[in-house]
N, C-alpha and C positions, 0 to 999 in steps of 0.2 A: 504494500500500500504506500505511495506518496505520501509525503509528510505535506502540510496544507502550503498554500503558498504562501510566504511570508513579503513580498517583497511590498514595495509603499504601493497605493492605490495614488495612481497618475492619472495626466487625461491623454483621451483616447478619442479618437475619431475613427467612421470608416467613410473611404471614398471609393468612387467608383471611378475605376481609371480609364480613359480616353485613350483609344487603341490607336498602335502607330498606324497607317501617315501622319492620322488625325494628330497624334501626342506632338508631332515635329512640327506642325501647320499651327499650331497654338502656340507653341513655346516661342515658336519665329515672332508671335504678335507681343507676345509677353514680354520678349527681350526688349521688341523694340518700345513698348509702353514704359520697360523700367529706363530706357537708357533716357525716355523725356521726362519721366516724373519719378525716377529711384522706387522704393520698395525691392523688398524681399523676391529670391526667387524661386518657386515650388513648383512641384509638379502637376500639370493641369487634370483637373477632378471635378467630379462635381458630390458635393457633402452629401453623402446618406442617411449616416448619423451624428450629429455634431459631438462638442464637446462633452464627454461624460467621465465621471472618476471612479475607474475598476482596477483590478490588480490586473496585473499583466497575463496571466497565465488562465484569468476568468475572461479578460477579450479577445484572447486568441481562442477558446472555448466557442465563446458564443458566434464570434465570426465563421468559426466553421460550422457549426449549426444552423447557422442562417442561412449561407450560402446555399447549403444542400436544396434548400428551400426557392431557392430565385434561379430561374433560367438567365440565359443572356436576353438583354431589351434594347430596342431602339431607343437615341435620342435623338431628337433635332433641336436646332438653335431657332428661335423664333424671333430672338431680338439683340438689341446691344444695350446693357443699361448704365445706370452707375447706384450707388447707394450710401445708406448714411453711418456707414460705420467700416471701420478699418479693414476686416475681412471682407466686407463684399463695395470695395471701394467702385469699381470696373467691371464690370460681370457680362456673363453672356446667358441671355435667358431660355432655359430648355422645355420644349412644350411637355404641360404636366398630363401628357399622356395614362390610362388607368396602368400600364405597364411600368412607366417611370415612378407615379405615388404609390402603387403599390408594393417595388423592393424597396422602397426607404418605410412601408410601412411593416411593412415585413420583418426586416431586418432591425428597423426599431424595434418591433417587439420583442424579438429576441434579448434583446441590451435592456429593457426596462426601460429605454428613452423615452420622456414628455420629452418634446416640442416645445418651447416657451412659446413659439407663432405656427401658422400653417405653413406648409413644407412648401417651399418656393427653388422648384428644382432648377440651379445655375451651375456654371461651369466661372469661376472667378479668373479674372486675366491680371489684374493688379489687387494688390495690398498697400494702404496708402491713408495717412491723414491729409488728404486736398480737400481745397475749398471747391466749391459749387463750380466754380469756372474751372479749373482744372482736371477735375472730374469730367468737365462736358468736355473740356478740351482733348483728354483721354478718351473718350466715349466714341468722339468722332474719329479719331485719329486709327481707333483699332476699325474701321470701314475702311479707312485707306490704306492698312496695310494689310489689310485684307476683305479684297470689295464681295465677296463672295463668300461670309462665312455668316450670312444668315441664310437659315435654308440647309446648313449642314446639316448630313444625316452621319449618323455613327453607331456600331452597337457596342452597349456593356458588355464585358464578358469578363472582368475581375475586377472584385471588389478588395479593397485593400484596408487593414489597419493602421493607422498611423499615431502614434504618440505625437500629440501637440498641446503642450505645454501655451493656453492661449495668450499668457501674461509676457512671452519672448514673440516680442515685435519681430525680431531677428530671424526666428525661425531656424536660427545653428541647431537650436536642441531638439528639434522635430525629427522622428525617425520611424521610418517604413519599420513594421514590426514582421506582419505578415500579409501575402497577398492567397487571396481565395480565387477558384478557375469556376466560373458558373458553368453547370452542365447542362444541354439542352437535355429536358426532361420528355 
C-alpha cells in the first residue's frame, strides 16, 4: 500500500492543448503580441479547469479519470477579444459548442471545481496589465498578424495538467505536470 501523499497542496490547472500546426500558428501571434506589449510566455491553451488547490498526486489522479471520460472535440475561434484582468488580457474566443462546455464540464467534475463565472471557453494570446487602449491596440494587431484566424477550426485531443502558481506574474514556476491522450470513444 502507498503511504498517503504528503506533498503541499499547490495550484493546479488543466488545459486543453492546441495541436501543432495550430500550437506554431498561435505562438507566431503570441511572440509577436509580446515583442509590442511584453508579458509572459506560455503555451497556447485554452483553460478547462482553472485554478484549484490539490496535492499533486490527487491531480494527476483525477486528470486521468476525467480524461477516460472526454473524447477529442472540435474548437473554432469565433472572435478576437481583450478582457479585464491579467490572465485573459488578449484572448481568442472559442465557440461554446455542447462539445466544448461539456469537457470543461466534465472534467470539472471530476476536480470538484465551482466556477466562480460561467465557463467562457478562450484560447489567451497575451498576459498583461494594459490599459483599454492597449489592449484594443493588441486586439487589433493579432488580425494583422494573422488575418485569418477567426474561423479557425482545430481538434482537442490532450488535455494537460499544469501547476500555476496564479500569484507569479512571471510564470518561471508554472510546470507541465502531466498530459492526458483523449481516446475516441
Amino acid at each position: 500500500m502507498e503511504p498517503a501523499d504528503q506533498s503541499p497542496e499547490e495550484v493546479y490547472s488543466v488545459w486543453a492543448l492546441t495541436p501543432e500546426p495550430v500550437r506554431s500558428r498561435l505562438r507566431g501571434v503570441m511572440d509577436g503580441l509580446r515583442a509590442a506589449h511584453g508579458g509572459p510566455a506560455f503555451e497556447p491553451h485554452a483553460t478547462v479547469v482553472g485554478a484549484i488547490r490539490l496535492r499533486r498526486s490527487q491531480a494527476i489522479e483525477m486528470l486521468r479519470a476525467a480524461a477516460v471520460g472526454v473524447s477529442p472535440y472540435t474548437a473554432r475561434v469565433t472572435g478576437v477579444a481583450r478582457g479585464d484582468f491579467f490572465y485573459q488580457c488578449v484572448y481568442l474566443l472559442l465557440e461554446p459548442t455542447p462539445e466544448v462546455v461539456g469537457a470543461s464540464d466534465h472534467v470539472s467534475g471530476h476536480f470538484g471545481y465551482q466556477r466562480p463565472s460561467p465557463y467562457m471557453p478562450h484560447v489567451s494570446l497575451l498576459y498583461g496589465d494594459l490599459t483599454d487602449e492597449e489592449k484594443e491596440e493588441a486586439r487589433k494587431k493579432v488580425e494583422e498578424l494573422d488575418k485569418n484566424i477567426c474561423g479557425l477550426q482545430f481538434e482537442i485531443s490532450e488535455l494537460a495538467l499544469y501547476r500555476t502558481d496564479t500569484e507569479d506574474k512571471t510564470l518561471e514556476s508554472w510546470e507541465l505536470v502531466e498530459v492526458a491522450h483523449l481516446e475516441k470513444k
